[in-house]
Chimera marker file (.cmm) of the C-alpha trace (Angstrom):
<marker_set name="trace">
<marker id="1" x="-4.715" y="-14.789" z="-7.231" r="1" g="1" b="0" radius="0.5"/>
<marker id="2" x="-2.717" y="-12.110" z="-9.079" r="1" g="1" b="0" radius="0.5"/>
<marker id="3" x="0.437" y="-10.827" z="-7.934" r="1" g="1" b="0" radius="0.5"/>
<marker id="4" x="-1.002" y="-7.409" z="-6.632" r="1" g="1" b="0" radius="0.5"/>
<marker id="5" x="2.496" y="-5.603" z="-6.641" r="1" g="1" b="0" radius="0.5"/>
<marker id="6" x="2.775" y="-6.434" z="-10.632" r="1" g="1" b="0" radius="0.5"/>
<marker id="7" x="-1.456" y="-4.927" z="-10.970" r="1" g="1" b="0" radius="0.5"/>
<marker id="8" x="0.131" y="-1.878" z="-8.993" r="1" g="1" b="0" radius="0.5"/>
<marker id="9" x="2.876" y="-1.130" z="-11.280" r="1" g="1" b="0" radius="0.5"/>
<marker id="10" x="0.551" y="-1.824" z="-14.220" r="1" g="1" b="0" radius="0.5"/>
<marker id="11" x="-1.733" y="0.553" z="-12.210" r="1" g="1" b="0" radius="0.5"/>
<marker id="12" x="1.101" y="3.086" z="-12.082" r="1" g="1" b="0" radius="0.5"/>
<marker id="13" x="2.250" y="3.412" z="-15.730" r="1" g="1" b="0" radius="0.5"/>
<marker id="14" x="-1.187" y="3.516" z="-16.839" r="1" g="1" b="0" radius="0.5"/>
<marker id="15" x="-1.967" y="6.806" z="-14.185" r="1" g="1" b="0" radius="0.5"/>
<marker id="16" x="1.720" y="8.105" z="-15.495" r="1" g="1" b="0" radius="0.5"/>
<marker id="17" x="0.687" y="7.955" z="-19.003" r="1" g="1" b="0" radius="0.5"/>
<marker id="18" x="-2.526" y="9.560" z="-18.298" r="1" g="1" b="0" radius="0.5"/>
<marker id="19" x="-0.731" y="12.060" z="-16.701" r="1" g="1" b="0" radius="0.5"/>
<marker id="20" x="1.576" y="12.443" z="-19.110" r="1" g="1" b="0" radius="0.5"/>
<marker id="21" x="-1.478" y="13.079" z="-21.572" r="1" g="1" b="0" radius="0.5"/>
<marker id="22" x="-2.879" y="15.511" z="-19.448" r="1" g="1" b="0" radius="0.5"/>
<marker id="23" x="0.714" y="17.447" z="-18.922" r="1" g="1" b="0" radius="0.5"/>
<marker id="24" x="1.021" y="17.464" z="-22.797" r="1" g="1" b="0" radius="0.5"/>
<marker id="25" x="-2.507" y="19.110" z="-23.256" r="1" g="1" b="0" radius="0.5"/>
<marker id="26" x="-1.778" y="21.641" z="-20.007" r="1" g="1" b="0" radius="0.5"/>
<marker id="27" x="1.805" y="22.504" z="-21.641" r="1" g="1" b="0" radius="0.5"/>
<marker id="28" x="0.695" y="22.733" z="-25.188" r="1" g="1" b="0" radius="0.5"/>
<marker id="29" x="-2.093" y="25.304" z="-24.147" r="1" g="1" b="0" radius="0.5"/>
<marker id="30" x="0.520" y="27.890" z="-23.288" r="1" g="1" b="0" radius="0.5"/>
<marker id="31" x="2.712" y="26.870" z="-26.369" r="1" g="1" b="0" radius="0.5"/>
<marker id="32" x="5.116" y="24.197" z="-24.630" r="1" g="1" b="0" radius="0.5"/>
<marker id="33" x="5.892" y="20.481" z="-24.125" r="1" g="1" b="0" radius="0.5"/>
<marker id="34" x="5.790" y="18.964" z="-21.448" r="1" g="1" b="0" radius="0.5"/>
<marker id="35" x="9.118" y="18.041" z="-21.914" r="1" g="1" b="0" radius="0.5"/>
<marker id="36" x="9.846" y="21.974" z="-21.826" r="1" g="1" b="0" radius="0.5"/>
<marker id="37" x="7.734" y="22.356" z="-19.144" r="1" g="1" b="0" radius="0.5"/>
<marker id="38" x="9.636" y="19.768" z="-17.074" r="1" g="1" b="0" radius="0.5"/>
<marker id="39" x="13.040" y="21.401" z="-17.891" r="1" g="1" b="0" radius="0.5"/>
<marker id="40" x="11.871" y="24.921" z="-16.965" r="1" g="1" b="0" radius="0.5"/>
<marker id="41" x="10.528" y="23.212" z="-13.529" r="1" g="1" b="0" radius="0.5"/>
<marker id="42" x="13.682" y="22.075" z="-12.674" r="1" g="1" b="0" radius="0.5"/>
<marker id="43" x="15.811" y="25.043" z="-13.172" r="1" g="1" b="0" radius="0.5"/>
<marker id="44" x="13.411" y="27.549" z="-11.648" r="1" g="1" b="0" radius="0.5"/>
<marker id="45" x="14.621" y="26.284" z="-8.165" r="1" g="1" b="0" radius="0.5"/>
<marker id="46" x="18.445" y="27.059" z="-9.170" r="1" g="1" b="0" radius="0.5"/>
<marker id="47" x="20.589" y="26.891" z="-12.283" r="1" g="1" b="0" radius="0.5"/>
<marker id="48" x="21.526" y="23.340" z="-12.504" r="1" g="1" b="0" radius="0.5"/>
<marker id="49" x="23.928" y="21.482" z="-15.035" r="1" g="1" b="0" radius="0.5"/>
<marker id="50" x="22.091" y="19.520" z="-18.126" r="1" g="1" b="0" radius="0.5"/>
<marker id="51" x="23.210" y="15.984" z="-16.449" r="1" g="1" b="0" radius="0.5"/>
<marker id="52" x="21.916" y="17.794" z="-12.906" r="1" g="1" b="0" radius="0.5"/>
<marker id="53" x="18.745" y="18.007" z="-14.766" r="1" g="1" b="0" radius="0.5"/>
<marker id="54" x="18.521" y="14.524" z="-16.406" r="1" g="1" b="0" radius="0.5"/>
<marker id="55" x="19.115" y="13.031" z="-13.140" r="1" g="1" b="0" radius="0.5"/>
<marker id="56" x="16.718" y="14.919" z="-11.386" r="1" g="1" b="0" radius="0.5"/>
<marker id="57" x="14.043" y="14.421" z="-14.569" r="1" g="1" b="0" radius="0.5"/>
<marker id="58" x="15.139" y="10.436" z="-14.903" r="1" g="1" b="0" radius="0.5"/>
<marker id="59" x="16.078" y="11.068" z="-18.297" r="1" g="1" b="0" radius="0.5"/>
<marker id="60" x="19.176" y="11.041" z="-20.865" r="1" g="1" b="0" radius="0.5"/>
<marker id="61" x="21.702" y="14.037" z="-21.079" r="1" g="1" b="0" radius="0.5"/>
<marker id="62" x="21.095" y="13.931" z="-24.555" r="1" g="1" b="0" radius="0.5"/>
<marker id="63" x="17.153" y="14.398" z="-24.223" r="1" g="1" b="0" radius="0.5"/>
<marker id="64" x="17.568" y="17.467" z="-21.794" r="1" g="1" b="0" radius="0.5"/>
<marker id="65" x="20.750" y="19.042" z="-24.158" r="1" g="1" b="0" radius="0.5"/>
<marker id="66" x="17.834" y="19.159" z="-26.886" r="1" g="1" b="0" radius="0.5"/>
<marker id="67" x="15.272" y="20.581" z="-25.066" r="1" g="1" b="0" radius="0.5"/>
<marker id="68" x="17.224" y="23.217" z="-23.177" r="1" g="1" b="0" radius="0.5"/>
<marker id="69" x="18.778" y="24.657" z="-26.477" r="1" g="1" b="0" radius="0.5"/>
<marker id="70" x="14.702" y="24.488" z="-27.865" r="1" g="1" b="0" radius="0.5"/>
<marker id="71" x="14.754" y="26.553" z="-24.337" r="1" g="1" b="0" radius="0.5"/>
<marker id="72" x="17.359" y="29.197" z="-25.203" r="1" g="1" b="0" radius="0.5"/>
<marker id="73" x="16.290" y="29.546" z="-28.798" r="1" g="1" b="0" radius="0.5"/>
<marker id="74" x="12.882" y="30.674" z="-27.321" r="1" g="1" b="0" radius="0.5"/>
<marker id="75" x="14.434" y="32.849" z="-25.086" r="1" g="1" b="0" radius="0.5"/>
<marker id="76" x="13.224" y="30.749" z="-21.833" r="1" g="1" b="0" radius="0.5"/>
<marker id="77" x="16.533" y="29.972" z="-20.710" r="1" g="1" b="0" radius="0.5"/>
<marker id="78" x="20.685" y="31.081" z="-20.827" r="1" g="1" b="0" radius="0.5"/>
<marker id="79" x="23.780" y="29.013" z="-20.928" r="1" g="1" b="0" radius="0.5"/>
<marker id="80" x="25.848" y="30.521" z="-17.984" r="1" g="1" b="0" radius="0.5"/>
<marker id="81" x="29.120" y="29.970" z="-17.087" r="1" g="1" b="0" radius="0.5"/>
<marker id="82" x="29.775" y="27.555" z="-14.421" r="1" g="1" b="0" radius="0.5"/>
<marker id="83" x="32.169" y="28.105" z="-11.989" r="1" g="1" b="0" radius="0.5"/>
<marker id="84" x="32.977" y="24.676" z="-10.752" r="1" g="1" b="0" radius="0.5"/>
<marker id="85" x="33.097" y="23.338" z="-14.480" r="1" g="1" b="0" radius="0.5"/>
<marker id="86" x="33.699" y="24.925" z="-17.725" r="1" g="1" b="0" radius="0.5"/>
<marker id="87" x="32.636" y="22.485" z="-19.512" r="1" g="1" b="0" radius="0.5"/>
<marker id="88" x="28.744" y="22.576" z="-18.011" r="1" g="1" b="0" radius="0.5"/>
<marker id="89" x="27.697" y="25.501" z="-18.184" r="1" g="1" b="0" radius="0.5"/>
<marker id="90" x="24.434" y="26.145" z="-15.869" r="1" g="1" b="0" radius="0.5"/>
<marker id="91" x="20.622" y="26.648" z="-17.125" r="1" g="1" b="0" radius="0.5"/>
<marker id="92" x="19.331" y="29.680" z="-15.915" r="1" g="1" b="0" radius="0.5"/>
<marker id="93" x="15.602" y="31.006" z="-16.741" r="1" g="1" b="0" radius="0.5"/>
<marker id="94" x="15.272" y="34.257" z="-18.095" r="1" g="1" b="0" radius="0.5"/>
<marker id="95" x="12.305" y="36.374" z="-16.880" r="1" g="1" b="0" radius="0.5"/>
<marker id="96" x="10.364" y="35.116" z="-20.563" r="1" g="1" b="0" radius="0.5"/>
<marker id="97" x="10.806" y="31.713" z="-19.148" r="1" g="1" b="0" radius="0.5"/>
<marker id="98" x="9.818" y="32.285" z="-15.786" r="1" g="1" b="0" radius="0.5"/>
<marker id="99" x="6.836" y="33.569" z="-17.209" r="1" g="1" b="0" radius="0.5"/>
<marker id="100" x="5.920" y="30.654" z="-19.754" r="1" g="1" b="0" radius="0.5"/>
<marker id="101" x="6.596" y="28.703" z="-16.281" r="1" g="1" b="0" radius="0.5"/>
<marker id="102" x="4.245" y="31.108" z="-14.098" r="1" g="1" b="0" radius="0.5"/>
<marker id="103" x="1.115" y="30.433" z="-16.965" r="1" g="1" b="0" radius="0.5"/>
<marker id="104" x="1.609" y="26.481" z="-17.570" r="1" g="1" b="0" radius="0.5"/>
<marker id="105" x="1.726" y="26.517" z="-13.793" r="1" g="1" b="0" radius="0.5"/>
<marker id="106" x="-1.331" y="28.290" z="-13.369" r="1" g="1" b="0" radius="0.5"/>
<marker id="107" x="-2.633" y="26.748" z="-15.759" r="1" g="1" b="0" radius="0.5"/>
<marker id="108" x="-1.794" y="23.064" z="-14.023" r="1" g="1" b="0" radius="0.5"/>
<marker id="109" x="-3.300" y="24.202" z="-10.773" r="1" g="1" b="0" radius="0.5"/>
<marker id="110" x="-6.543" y="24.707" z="-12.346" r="1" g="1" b="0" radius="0.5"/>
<marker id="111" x="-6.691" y="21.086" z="-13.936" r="1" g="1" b="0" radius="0.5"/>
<marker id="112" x="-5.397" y="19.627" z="-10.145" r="1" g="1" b="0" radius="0.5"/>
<marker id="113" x="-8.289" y="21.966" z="-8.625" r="1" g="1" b="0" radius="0.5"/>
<marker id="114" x="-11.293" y="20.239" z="-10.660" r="1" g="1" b="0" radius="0.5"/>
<marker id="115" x="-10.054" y="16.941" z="-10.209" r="1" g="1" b="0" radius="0.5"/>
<marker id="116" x="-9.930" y="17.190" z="-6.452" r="1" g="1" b="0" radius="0.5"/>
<marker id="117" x="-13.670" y="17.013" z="-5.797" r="1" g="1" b="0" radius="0.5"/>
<marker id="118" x="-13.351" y="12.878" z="-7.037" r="1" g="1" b="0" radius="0.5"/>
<marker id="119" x="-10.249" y="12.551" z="-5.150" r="1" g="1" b="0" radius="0.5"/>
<marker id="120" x="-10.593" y="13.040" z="-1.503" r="1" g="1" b="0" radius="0.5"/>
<marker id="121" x="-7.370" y="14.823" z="-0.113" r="1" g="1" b="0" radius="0.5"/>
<marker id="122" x="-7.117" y="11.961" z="2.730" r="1" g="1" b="0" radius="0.5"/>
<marker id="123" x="-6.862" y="9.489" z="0.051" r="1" g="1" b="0" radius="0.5"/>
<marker id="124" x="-4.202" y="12.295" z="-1.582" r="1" g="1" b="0" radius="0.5"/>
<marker id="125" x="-2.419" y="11.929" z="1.208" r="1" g="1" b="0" radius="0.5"/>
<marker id="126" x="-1.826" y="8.558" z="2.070" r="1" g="1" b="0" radius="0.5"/>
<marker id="127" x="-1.299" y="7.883" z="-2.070" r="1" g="1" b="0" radius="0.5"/>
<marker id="128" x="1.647" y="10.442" z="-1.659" r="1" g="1" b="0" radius="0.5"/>
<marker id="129" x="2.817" y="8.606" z="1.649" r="1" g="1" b="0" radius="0.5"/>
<marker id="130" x="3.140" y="4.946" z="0.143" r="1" g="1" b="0" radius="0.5"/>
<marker id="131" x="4.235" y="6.625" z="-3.366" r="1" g="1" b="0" radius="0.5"/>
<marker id="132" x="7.172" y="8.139" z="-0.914" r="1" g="1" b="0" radius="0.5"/>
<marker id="133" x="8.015" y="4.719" z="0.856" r="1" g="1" b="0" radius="0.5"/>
<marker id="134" x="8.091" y="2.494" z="-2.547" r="1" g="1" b="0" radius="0.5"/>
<marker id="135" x="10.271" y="5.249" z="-4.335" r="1" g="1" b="0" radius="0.5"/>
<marker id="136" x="12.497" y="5.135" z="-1.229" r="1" g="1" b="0" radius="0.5"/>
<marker id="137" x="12.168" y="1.240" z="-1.213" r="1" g="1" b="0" radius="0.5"/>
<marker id="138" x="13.444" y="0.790" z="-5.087" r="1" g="1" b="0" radius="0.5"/>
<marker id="139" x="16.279" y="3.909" z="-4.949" r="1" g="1" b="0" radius="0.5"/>
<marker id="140" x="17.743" y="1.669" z="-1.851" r="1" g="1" b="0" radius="0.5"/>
<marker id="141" x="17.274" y="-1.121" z="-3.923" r="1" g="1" b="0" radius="0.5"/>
<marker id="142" x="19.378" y="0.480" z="-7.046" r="1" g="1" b="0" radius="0.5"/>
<marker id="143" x="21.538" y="1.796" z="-4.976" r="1" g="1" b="0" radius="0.5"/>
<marker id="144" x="22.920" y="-1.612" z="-3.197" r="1" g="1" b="0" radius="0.5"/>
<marker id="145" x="22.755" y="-3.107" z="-6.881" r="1" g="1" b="0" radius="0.5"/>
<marker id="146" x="25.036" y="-0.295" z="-8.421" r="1" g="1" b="0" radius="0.5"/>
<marker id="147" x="27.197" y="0.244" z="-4.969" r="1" g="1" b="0" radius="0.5"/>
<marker id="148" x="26.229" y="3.691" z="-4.353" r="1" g="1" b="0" radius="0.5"/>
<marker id="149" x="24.778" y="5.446" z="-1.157" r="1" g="1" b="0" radius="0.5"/>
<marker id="150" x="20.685" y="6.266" z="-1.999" r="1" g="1" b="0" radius="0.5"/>
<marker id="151" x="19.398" y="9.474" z="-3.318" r="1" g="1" b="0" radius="0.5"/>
<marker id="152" x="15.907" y="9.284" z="-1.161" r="1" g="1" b="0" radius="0.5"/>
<marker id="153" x="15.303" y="9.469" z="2.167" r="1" g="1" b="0" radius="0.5"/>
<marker id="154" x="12.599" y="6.999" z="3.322" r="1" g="1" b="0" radius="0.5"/>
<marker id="155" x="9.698" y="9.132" z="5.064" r="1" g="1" b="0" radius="0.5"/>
<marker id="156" x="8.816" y="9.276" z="8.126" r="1" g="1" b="0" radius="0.5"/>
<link id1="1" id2="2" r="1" g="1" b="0" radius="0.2"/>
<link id1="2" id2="3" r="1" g="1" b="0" radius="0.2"/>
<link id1="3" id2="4" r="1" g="1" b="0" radius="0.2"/>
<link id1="4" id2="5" r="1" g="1" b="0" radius="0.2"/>
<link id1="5" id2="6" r="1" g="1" b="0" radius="0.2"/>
<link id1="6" id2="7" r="1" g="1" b="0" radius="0.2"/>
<link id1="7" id2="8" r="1" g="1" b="0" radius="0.2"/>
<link id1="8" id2="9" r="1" g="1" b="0" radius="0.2"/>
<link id1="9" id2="10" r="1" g="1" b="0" radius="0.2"/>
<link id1="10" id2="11" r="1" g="1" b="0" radius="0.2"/>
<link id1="11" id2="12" r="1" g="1" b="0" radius="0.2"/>
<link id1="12" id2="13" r="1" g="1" b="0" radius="0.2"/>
<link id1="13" id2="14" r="1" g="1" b="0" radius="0.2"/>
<link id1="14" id2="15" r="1" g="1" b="0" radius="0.2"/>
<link id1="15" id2="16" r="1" g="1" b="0" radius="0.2"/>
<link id1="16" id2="17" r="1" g="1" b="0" radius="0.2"/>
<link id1="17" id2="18" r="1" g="1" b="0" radius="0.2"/>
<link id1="18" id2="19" r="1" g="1" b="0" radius="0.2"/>
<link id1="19" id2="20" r="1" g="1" b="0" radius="0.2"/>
<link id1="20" id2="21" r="1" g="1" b="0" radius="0.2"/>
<link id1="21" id2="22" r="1" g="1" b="0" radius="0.2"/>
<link id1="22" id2="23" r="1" g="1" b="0" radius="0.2"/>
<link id1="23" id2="24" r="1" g="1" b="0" radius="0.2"/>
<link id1="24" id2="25" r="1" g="1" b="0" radius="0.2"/>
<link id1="25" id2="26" r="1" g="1" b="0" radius="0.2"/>
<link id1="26" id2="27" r="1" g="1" b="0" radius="0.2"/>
<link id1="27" id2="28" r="1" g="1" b="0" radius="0.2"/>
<link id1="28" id2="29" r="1" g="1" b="0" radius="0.2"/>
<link id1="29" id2="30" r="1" g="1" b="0" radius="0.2"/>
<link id1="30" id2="31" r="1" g="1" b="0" radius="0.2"/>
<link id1="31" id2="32" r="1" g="1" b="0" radius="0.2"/>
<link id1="32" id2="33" r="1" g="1" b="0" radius="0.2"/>
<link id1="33" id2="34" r="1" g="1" b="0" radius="0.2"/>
<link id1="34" id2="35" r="1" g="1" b="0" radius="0.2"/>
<link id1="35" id2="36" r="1" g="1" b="0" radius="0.2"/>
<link id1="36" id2="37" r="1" g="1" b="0" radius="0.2"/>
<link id1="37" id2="38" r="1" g="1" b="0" radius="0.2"/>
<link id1="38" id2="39" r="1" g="1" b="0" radius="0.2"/>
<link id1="39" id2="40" r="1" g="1" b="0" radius="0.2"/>
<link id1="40" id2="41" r="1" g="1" b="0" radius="0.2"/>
<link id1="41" id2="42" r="1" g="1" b="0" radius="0.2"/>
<link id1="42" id2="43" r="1" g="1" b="0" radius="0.2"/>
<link id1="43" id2="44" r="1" g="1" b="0" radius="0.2"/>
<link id1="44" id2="45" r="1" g="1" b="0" radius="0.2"/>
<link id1="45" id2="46" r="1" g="1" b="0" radius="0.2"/>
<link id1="46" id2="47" r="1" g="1" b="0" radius="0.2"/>
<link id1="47" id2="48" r="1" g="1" b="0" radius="0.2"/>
<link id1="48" id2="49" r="1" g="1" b="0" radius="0.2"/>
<link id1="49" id2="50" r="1" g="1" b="0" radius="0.2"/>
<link id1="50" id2="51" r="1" g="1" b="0" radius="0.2"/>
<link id1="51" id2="52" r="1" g="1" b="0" radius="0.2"/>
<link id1="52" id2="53" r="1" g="1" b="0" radius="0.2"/>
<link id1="53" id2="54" r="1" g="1" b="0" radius="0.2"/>
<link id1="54" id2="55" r="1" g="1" b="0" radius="0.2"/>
<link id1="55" id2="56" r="1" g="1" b="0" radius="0.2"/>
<link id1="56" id2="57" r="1" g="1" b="0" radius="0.2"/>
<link id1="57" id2="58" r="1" g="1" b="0" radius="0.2"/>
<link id1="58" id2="59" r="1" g="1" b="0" radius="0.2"/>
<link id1="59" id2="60" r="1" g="1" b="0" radius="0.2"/>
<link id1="60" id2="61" r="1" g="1" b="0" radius="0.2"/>
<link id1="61" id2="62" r="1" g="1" b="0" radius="0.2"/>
<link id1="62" id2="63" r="1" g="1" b="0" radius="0.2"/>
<link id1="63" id2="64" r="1" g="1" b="0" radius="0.2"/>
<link id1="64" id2="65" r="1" g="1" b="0" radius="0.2"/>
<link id1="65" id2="66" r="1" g="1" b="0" radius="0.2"/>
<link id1="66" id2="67" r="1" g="1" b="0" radius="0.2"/>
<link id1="67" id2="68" r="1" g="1" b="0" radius="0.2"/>
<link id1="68" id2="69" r="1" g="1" b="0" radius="0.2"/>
<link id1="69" id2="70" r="1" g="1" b="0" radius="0.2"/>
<link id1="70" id2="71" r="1" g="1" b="0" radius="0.2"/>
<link id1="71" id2="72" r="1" g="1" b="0" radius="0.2"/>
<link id1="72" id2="73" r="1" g="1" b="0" radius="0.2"/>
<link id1="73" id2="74" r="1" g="1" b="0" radius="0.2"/>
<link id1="74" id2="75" r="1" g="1" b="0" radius="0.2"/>
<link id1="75" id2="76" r="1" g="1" b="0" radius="0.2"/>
<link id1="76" id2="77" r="1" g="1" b="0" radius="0.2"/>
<link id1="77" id2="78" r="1" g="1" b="0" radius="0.2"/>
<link id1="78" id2="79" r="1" g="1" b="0" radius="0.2"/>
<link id1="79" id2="80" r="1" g="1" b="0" radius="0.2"/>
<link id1="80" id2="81" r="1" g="1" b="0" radius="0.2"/>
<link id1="81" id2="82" r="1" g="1" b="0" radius="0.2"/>
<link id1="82" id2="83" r="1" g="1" b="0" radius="0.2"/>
<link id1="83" id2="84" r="1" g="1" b="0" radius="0.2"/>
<link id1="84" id2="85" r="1" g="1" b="0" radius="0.2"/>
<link id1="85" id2="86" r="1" g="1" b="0" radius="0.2"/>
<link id1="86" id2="87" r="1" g="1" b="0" radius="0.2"/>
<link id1="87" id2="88" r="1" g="1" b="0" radius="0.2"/>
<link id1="88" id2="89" r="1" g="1" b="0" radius="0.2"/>
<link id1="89" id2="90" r="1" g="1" b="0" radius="0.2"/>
<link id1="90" id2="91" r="1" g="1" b="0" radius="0.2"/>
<link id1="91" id2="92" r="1" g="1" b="0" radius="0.2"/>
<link id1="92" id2="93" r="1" g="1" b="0" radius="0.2"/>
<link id1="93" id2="94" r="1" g="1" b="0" radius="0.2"/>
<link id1="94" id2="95" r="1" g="1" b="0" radius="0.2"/>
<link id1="95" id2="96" r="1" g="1" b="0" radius="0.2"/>
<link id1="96" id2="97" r="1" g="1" b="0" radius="0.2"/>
<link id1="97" id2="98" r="1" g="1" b="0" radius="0.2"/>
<link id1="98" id2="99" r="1" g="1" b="0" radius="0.2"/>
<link id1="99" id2="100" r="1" g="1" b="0" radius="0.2"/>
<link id1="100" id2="101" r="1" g="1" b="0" radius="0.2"/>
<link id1="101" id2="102" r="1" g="1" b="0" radius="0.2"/>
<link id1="102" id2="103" r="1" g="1" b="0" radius="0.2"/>
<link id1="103" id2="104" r="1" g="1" b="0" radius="0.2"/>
<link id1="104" id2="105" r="1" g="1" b="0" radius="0.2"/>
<link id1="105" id2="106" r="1" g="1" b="0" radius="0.2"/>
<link id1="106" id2="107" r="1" g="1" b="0" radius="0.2"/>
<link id1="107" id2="108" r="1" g="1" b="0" radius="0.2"/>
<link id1="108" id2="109" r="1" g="1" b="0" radius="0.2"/>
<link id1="109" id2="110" r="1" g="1" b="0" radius="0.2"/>
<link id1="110" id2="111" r="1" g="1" b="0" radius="0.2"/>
<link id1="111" id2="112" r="1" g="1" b="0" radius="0.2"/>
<link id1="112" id2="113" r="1" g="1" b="0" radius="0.2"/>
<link id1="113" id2="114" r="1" g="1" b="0" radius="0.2"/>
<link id1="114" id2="115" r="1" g="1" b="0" radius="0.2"/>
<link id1="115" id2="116" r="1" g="1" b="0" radius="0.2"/>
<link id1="116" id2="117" r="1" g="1" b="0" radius="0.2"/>
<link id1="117" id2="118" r="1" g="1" b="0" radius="0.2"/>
<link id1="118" id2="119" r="1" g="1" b="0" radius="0.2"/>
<link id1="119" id2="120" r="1" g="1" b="0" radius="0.2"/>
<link id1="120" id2="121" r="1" g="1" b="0" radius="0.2"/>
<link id1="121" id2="122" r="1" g="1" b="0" radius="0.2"/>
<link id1="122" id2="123" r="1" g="1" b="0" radius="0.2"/>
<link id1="123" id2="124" r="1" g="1" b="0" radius="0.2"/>
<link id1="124" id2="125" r="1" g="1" b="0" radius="0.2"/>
<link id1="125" id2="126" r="1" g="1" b="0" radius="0.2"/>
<link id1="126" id2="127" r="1" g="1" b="0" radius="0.2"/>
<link id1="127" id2="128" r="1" g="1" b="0" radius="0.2"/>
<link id1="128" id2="129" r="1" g="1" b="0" radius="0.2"/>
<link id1="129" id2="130" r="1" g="1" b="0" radius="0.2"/>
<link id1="130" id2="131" r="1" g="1" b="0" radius="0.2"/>
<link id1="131" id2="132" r="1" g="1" b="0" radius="0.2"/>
<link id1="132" id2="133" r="1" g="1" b="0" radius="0.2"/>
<link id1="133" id2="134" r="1" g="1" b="0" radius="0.2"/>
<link id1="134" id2="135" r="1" g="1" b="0" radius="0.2"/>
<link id1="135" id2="136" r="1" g="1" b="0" radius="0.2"/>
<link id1="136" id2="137" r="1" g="1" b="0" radius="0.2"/>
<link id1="137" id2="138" r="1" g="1" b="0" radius="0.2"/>
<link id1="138" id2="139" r="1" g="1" b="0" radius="0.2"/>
<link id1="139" id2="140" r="1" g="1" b="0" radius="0.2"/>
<link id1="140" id2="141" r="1" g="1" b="0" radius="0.2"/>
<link id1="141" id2="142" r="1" g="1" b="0" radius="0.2"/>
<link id1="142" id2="143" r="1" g="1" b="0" radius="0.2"/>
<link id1="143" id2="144" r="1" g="1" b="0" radius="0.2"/>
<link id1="144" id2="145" r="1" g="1" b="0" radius="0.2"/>
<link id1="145" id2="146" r="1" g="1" b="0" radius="0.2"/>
<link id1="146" id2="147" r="1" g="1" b="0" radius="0.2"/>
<link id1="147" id2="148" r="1" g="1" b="0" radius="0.2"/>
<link id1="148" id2="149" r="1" g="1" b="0" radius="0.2"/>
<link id1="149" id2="150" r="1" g="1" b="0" radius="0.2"/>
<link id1="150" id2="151" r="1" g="1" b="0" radius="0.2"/>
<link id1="151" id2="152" r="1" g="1" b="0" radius="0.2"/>
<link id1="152" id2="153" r="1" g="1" b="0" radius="0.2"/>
<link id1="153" id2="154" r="1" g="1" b="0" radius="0.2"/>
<link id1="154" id2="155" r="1" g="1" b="0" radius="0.2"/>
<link id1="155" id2="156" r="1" g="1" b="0" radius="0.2"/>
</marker_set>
């Protein structure tokens, strides 16, 4: 019999690089990436610091650095000065950005919306739920590996 938590995580990068497919098609409609995208999604909740954003996106400094300054040369975001340290300044959408945010969102919610009649929202649900308890599961995990307190709490 196979080992039916390695077919899940098999099952789970193939659905994130579909997903991934479909987020780089939905982004490049409204003349993004999705690695743009991403990086305007994060600091349209608050200015945040590039290694803020990395952590929060699971990706290098480096990668975010490069797509934020794609950011501010297309006017989507500022470099503002950060008063707990000078040396990271915070990323802070301009109203341009919020708006190329505002269309590839819209524009997301419409793909979600016609794949919902195949996907019953009870099924939604409970995916979310168990997605929720392994990502709490392997963040507790990490954390006793690399001696740190987790970042997740595990639902409830």
């Amino acid at each position: 019999m196979p080992d039916e938590m390695a077919l899940l995580v098999a099952d789970v990068f193939e659905a994130a690089g579909a997903l991934r497919r479909l987020g780089e098609r939905t982004a490049q409609a409204e003349g993004l990436t999705q690695a743009r995208w991403q990086v305007l999604s994060v600091v349209s909740d608050a200015p945040v610091t590039v290694p803020q954003a990395a952590r929060r996106l699971g990706v290098s400094r480096q990668n975010v650095q490069r797509v934020a300054n794609d950011l501010a040369d297309l006017g989507h975001l500022t470099f503002e000065p950060n008063p707990d340290h000078r040396g990271s300044p915070l990323l802070v959408l301009t109203p341009d950005g919020r708006r190329a945010l505002a269309r590839v969102t819209e524009r997301a919610t419409a793909v979600h919306r016609a794949l919902a009649p195949a996907l019953p929202a009870s099924a939604v649900t409970e995916t979310r739920a168990f997605l929720h308890r392994l990502l709490a599961e392997l963040d507790r995990r990490e954390s006793a590996e690399d001696g740190r307190a987790p970042h997740r709490k595990e639902p409830s």
